[in-house]
C-alpha atoms as a printed R data frame, in Angstrom:
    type eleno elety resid chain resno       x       y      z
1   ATOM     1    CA   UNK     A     1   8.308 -57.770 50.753
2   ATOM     2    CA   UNK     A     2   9.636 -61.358 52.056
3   ATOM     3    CA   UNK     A     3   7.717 -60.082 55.255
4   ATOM     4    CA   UNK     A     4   4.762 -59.729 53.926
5   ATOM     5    CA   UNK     A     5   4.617 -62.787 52.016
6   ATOM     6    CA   UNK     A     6   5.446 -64.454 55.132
7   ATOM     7    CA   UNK     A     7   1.738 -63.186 56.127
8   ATOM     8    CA   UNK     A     8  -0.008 -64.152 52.904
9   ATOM     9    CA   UNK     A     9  -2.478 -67.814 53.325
10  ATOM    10    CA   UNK     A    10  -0.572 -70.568 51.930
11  ATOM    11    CA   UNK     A    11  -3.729 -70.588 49.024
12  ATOM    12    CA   UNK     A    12  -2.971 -66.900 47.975
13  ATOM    13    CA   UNK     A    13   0.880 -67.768 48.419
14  ATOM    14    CA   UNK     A    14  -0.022 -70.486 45.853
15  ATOM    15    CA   UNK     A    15  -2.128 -68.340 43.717
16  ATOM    16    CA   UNK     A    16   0.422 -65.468 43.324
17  ATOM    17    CA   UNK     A    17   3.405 -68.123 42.473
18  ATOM    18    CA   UNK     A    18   0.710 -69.414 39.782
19  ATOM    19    CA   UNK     A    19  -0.218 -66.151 38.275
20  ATOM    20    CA   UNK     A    20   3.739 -65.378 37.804
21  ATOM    21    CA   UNK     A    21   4.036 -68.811 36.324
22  ATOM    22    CA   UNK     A    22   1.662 -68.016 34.281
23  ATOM    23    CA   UNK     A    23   2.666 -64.646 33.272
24  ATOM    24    CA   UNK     A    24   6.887 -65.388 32.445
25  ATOM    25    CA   UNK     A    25   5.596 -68.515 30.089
26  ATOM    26    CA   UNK     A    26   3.576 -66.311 28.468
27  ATOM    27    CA   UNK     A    27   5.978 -63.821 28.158
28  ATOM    28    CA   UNK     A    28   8.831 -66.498 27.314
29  ATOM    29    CA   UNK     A    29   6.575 -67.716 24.874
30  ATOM    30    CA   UNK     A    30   6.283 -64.515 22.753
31  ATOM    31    CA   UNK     A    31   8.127 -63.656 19.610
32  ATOM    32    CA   UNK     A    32  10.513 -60.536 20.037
33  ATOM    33    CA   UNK     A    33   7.747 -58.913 18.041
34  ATOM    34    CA   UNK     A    34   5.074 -59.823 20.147
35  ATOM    35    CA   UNK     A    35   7.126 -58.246 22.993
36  ATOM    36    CA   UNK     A    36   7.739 -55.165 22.002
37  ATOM    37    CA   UNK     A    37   4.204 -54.765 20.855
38  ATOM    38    CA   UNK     A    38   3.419 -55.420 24.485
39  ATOM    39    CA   UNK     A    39   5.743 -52.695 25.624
40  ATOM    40    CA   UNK     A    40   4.273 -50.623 23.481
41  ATOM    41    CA   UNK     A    41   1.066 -51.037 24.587
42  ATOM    42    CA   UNK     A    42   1.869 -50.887 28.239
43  ATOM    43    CA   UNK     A    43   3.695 -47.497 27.620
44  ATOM    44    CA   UNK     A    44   0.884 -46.308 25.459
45  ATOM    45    CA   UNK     A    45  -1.282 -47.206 28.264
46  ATOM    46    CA   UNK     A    46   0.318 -45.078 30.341
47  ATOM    47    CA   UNK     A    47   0.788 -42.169 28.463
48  ATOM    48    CA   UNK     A    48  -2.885 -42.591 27.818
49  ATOM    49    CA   UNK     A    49  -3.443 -42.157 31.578
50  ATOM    50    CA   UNK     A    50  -1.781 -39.284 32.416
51  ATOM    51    CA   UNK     A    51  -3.354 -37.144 29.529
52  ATOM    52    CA   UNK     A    52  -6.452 -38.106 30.502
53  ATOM    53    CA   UNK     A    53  -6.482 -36.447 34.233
54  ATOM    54    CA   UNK     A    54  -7.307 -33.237 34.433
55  ATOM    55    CA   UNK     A    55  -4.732 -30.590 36.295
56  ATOM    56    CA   UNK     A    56  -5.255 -28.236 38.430
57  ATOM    57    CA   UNK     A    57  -3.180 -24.634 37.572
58  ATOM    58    CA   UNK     A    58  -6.411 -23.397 36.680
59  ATOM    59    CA   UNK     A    59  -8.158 -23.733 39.766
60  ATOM    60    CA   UNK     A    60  -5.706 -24.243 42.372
61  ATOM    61    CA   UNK     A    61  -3.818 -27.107 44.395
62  ATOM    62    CA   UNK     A    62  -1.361 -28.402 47.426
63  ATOM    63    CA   UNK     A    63   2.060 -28.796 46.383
64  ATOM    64    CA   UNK     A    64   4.328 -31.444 47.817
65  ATOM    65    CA   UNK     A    65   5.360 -28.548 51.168
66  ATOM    66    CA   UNK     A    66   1.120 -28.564 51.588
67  ATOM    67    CA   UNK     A    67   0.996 -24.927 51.086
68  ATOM    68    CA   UNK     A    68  -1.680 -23.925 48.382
69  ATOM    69    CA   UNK     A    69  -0.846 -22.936 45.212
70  ATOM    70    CA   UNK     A    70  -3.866 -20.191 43.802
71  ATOM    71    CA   UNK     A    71  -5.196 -20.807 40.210
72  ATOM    72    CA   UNK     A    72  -4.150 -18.697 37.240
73  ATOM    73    CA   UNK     A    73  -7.393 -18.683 36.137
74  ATOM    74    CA   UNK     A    74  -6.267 -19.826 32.265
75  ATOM    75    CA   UNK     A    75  -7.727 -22.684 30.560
76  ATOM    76    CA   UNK     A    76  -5.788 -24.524 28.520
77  ATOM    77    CA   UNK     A    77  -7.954 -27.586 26.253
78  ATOM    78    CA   UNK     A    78  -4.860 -28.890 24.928
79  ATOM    79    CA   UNK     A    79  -3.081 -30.404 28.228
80  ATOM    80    CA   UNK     A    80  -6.694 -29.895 30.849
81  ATOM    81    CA   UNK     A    81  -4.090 -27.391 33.074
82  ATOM    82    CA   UNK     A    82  -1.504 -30.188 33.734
83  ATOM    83    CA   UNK     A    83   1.002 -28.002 31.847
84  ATOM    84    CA   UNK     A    84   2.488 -30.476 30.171
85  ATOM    85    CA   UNK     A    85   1.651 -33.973 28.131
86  ATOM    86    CA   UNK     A    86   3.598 -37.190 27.911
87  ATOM    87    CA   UNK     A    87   4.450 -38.680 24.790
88  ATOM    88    CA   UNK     A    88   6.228 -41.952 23.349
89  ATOM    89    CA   UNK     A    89   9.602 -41.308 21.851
90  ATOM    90    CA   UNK     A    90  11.829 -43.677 20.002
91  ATOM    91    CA   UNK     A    91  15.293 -43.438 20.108
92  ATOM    92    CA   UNK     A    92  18.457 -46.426 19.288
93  ATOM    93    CA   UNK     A    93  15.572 -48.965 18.919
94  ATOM    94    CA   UNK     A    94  14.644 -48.419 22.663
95  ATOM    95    CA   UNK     A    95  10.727 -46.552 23.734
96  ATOM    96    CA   UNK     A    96  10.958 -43.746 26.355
97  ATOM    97    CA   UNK     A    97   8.358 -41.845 27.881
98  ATOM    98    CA   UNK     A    98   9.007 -38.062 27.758
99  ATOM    99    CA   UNK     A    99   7.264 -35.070 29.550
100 ATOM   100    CA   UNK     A   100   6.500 -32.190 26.843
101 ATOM   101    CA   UNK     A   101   5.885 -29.137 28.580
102 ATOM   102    CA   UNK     A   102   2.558 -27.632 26.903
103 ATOM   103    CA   UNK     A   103   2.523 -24.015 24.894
104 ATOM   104    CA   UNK     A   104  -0.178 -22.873 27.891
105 ATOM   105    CA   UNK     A   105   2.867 -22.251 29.878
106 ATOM   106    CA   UNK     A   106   4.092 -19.382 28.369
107 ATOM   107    CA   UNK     A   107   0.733 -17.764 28.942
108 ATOM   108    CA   UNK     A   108   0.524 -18.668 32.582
109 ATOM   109    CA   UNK     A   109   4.266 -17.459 33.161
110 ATOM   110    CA   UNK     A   110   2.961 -14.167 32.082
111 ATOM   111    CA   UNK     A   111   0.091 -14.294 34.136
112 ATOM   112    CA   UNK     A   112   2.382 -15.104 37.017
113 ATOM   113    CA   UNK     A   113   4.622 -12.094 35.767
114 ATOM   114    CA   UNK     A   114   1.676  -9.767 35.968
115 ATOM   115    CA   UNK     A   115   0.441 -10.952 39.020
116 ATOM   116    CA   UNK     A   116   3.825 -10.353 40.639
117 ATOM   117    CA   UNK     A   117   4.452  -7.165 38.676
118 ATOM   118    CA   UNK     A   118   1.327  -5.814 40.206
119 ATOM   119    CA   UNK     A   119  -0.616  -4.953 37.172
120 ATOM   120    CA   UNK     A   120  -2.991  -7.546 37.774
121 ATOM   121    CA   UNK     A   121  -5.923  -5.504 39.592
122 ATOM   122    CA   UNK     A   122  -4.796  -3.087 36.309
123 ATOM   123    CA   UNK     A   123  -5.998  -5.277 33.627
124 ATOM   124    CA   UNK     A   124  -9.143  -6.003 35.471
125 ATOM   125    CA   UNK     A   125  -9.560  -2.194 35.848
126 ATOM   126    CA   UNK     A   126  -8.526  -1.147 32.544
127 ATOM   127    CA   UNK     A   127 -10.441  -2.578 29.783
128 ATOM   128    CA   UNK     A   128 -11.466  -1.409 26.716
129 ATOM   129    CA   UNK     A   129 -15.071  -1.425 28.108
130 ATOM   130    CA   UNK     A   130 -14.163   0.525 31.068
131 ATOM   131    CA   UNK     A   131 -12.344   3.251 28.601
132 ATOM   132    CA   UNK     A   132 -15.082   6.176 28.063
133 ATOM   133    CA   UNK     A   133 -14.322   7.534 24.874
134 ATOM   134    CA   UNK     A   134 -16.802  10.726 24.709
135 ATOM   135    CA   UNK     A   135 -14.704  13.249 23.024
136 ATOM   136    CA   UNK     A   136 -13.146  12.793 19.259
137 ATOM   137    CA   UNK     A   137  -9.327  12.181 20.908
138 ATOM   138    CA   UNK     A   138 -10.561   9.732 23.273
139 ATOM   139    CA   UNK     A   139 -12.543   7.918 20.449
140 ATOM   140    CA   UNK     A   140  -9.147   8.144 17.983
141 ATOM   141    CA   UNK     A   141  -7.041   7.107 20.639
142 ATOM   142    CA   UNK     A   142  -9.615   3.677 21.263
143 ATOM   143    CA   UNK     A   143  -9.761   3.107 17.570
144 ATOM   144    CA   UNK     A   144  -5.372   3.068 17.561
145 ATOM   145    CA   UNK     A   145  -5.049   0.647 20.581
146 ATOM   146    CA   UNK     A   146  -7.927  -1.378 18.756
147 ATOM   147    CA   UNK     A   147  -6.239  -1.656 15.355
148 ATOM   148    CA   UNK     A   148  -2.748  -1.927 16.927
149 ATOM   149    CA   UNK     A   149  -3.988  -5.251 18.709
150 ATOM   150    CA   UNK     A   150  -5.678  -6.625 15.673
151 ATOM   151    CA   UNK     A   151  -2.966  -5.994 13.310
152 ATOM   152    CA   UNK     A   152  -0.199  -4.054 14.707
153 ATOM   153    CA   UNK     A   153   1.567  -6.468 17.161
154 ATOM   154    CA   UNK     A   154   1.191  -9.618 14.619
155 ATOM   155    CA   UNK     A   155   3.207  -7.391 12.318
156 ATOM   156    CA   UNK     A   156   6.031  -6.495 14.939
157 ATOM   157    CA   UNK     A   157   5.027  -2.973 15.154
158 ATOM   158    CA   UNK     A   158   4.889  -0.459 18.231
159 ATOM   159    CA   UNK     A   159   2.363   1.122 20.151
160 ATOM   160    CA   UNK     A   160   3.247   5.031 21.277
161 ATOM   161    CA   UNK     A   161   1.207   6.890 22.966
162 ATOM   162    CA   UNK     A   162   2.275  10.098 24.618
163 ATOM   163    CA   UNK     A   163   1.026  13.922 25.921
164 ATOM   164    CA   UNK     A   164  -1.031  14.744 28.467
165 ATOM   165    CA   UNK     A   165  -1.218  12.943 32.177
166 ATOM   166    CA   UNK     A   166  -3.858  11.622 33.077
167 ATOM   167    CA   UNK     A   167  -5.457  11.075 29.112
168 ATOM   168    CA   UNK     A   168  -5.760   7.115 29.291
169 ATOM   169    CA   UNK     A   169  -2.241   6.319 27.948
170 ATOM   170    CA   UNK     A   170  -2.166   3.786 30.715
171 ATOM   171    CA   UNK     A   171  -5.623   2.831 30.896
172 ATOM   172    CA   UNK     A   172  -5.350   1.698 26.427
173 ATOM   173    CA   UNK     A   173  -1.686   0.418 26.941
174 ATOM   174    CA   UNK     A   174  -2.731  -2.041 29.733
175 ATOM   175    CA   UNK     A   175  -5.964  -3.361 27.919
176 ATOM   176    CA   UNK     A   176  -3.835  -3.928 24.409
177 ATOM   177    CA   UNK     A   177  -1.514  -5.721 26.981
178 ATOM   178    CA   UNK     A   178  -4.240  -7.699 28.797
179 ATOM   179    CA   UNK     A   179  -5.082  -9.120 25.709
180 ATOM   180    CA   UNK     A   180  -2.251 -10.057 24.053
181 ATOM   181    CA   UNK     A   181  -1.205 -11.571 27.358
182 ATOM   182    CA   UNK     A   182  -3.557 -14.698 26.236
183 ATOM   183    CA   UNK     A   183  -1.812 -15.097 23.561
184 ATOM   184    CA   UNK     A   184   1.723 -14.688 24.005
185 ATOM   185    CA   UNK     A   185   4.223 -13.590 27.066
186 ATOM   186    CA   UNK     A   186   4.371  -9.795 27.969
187 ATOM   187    CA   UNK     A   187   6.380  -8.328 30.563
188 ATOM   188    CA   UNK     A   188   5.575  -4.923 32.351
189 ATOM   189    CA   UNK     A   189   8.144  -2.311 33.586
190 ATOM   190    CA   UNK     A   190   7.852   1.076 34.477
191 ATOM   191    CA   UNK     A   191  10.691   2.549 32.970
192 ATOM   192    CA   UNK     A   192  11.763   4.935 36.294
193 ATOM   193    CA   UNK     A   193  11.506   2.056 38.374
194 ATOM   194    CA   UNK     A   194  13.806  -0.379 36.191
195 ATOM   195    CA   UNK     A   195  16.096   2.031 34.682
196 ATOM   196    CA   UNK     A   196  17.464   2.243 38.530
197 ATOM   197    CA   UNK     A   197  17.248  -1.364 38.781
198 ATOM   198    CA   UNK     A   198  19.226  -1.677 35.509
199 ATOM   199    CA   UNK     A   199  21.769   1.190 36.598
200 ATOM   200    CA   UNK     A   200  22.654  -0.067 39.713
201 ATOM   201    CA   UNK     A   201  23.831  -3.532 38.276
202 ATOM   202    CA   UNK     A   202  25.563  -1.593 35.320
203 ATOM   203    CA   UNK     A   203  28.817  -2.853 36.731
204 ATOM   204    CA   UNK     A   204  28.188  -6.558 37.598
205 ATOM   205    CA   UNK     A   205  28.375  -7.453 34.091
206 ATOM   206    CA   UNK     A   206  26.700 -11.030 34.159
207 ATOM   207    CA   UNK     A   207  23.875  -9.567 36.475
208 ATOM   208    CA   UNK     A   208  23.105  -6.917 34.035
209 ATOM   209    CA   UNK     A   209  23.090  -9.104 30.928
210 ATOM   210    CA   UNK     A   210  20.736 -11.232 32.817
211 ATOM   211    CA   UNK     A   211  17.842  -8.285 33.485
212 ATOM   212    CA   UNK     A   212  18.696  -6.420 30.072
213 ATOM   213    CA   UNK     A   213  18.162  -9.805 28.730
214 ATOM   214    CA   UNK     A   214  14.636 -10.565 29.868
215 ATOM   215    CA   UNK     A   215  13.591  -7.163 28.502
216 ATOM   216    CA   UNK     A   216  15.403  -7.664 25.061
217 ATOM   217    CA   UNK     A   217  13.553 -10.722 23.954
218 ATOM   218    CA   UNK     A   218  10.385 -10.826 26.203
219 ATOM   219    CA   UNK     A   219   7.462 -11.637 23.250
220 ATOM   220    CA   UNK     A   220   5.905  -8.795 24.057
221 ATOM   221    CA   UNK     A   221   7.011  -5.586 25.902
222 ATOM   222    CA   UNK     A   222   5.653  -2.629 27.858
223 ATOM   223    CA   UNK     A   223   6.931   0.154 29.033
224 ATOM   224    CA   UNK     A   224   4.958   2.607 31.377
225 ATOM   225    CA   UNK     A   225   6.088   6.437 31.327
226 ATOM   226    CA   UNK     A   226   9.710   6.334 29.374
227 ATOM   227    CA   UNK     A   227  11.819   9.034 30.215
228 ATOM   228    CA   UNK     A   228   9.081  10.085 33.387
229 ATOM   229    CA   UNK     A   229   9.717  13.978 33.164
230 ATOM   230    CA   UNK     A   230  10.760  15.235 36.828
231 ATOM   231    CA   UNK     A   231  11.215  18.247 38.347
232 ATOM   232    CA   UNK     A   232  15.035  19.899 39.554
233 ATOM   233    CA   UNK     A   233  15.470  22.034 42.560
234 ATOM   234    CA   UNK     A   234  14.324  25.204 41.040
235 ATOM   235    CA   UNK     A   235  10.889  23.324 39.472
236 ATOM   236    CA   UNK     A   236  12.532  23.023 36.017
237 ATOM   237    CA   UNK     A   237  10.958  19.833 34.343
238 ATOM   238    CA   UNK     A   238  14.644  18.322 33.500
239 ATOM   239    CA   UNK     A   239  15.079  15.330 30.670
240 ATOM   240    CA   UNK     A   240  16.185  11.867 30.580
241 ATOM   241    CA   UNK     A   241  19.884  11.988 31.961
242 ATOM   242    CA   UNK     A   242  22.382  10.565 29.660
243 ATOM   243    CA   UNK     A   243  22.664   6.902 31.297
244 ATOM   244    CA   UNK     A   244  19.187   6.490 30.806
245 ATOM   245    CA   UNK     A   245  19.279   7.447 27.478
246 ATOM   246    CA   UNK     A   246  22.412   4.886 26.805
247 ATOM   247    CA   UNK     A   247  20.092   2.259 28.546
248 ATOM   248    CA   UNK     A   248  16.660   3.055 26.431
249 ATOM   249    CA   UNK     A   249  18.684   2.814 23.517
250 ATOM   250    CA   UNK     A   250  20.543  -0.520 23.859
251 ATOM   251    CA   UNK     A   251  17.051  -1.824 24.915
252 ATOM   252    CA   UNK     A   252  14.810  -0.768 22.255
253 ATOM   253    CA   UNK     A   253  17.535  -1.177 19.487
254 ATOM   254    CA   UNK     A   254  17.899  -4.655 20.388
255 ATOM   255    CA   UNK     A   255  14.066  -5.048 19.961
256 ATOM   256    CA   UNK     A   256  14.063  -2.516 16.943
257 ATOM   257    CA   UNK     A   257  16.352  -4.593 15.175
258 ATOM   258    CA   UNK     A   258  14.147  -8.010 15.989
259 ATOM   259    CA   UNK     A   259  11.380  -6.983 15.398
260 ATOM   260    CA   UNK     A   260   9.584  -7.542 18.956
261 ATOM   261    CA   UNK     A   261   6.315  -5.977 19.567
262 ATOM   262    CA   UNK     A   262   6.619  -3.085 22.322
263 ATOM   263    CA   UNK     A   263   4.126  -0.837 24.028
264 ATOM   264    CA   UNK     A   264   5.647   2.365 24.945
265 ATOM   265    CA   UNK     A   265   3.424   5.406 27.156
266 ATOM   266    CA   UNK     A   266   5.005   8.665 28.152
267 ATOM   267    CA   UNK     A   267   4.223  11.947 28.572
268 ATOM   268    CA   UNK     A   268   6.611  13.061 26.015
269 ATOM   269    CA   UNK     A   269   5.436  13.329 22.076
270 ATOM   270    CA   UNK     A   270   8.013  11.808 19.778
271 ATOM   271    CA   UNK     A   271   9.342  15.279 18.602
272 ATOM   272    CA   UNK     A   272  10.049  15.822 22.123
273 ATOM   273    CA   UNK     A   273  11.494  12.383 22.335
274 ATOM   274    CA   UNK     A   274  13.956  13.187 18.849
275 ATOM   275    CA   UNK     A   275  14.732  16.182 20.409
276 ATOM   276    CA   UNK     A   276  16.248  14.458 23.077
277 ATOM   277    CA   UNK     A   277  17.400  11.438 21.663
278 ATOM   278    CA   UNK     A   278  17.592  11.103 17.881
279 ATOM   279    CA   UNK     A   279  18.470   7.357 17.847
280 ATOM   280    CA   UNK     A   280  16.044   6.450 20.121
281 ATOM   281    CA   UNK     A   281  13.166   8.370 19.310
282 ATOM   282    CA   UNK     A   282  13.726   7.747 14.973
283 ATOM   283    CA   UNK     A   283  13.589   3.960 16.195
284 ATOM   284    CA   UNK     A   284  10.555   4.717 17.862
285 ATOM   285    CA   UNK     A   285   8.892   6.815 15.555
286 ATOM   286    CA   UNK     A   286   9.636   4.204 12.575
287 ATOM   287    CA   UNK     A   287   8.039   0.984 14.560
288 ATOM   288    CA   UNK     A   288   5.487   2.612 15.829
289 ATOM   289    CA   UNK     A   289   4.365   4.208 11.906
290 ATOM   290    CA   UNK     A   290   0.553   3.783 12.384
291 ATOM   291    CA   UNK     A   291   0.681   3.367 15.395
292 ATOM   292    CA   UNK     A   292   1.710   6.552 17.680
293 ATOM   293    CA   UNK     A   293  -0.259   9.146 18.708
294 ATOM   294    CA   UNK     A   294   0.259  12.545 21.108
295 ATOM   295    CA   UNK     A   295  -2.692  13.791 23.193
296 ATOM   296    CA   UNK     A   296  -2.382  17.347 23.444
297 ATOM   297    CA   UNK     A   297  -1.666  18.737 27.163
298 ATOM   298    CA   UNK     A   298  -4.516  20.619 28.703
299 ATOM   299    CA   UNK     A   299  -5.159  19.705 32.355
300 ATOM   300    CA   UNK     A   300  -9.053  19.370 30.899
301 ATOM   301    CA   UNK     A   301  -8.184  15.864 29.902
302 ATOM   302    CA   UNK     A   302  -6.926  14.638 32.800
303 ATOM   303    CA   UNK     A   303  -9.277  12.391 33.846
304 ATOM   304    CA   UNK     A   304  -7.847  12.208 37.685
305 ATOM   305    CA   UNK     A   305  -8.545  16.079 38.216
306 ATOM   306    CA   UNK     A   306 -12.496  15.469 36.640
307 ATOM   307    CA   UNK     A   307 -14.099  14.898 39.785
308 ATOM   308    CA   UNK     A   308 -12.324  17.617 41.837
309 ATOM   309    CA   UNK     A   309 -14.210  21.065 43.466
310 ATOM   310    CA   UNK     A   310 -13.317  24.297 44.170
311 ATOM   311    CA   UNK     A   311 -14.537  25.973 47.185
């Protein structure tokens, strides 16, 4: 600084030394009152600022490593996609300026989720306007994932929707979550893929409690193909094993007791699913009261074997 006043004109060295003058007897001259109404209006000031600009998680920036950061896509009118707003705070007679992270966040984590997750290109795919509902199951199971999502998921409830491959389980599952996604975090397993996950940390106790955690009291979960039937050596279709069982259970208890909303496919109806797992499936069957349905299995409603031909 002394270096480049050293370069200043002697008339703007003059100036500057006049303006400061100027500026402590003015300040020297105020009350304490007057003072701190300053401050406040300087910090207000700023605060003002900063929620003024415009930020750019919508559409995209540079972070501070200049790598590019793509848009979520969500926009958020209270904060203009800063994330966040800054308010004035009061605290032992002192002001402070404090960073509030905005509500929007919670949506764009999930977004983020799904985007890593890989159902993304999913809930562009399957919509409820892309779901063809031209026979009487089709159109009952559309009306279920409709009502569940106006109604259902406020209330805590479950979504269950099990039977035949293929029916649009996924497709209706997916859409409910797309939706709700905008309102309210969701998180999206596939229940072979994270019942290994989950089973292979079983024994690091603090690891486990992390991931079990997430799932537990995630706003909104869904699960893709509980208890995915497979095959044994002799082409038996085999059920869920007992540690998977023990892990379904301590997972959807936990959100059966709290009351979390949970979106559940599988090709297994919930007899099927009390027949293998009383706790489990009466949990089930009890949250999801209005809202579970099993499509019948006949290969005819697979949708993925429509467009095949014999020759």
């Amino acid at each position: 600084m002394e270096q480049i006043a050293q370069m200043l004109p002697e008339h703007t060295k003059d100036s500057l030394a006049k303006l400061l003058s100027d500026r402590l007897k003015a300040i020297e001259s105020m009350t304490p009152e007057e003072l701190e109404a300053k401050r406040r209006r300087v910090a207000q000031a700023r605060v003002d600022s900063f929620n003024s600009k415009p930020g750019q998680l919508a559409t995209g920036y540079t972070n501070s490593d200049n790598n590019y950061v793509p848009g979520d896509g969500y926009n958020c009118q209270l904060c203009m996609n800063r994330g966040a707003t800054l308010v004035l705070e009061e605290r032992n007679g002192y002001i402070y300026e404090r960073m509030v992270e905005c509500k929007c966040m919670d949506v764009r984590r999930s977004i983020w989720r799904m985007k890593a997750s890989g159902l993304e290109q999913s809930i562009r795919d399957y919509t409820f306007k892309r779901f063809e509902a031209k026979e009487p199951w089709q159109k009952a199971m559309f009306d279920m994932a409709k009502a569940y999502l106006a109604e259902g998921a406020k209330d805590g409830k479950w979504l269950y929707f099990g039977g035949q491959p293929g029916c649009g389980k996924t497709h209706l599952c997916t859409a409910v979550a797309g939706k709700l996604l905008y309102e309210e975090p969701v998180m999206y397993v596939i229940w072979p893929q994270i019942s290994k996950k989950l089973k292979a940390i079983v024994n690091d106790a603090e690891e486990y409690d992390k991931e079990i955690t997430k799932l537990e009291t995630i706003a909104v979960l869904y699960i893709d193909d509980l208890f995915k039937p497979v095959k044994d050596d002799k082409g038996n279709i085999t059920q869920a094993s007992g540690p998977d069982k023990k892990l379904a259970f301590e997972l959807l208890n936990y959100r059966y007791i709290n009351r979390l909303p949970t979106i559940i496919s599988s090709e297994w109806g919930l007899e099927e699913l009390n027949d293998m797992d009383e706790a489990t499936g009466s949990r089930v069957a009890e949250r999801s009261r209005g809202y579970n349905m099993m499509v019948c299995r006949d290969r005819k409603r697979n949708y993925r074997l429509s467009d095949t031909t014999a020759v």
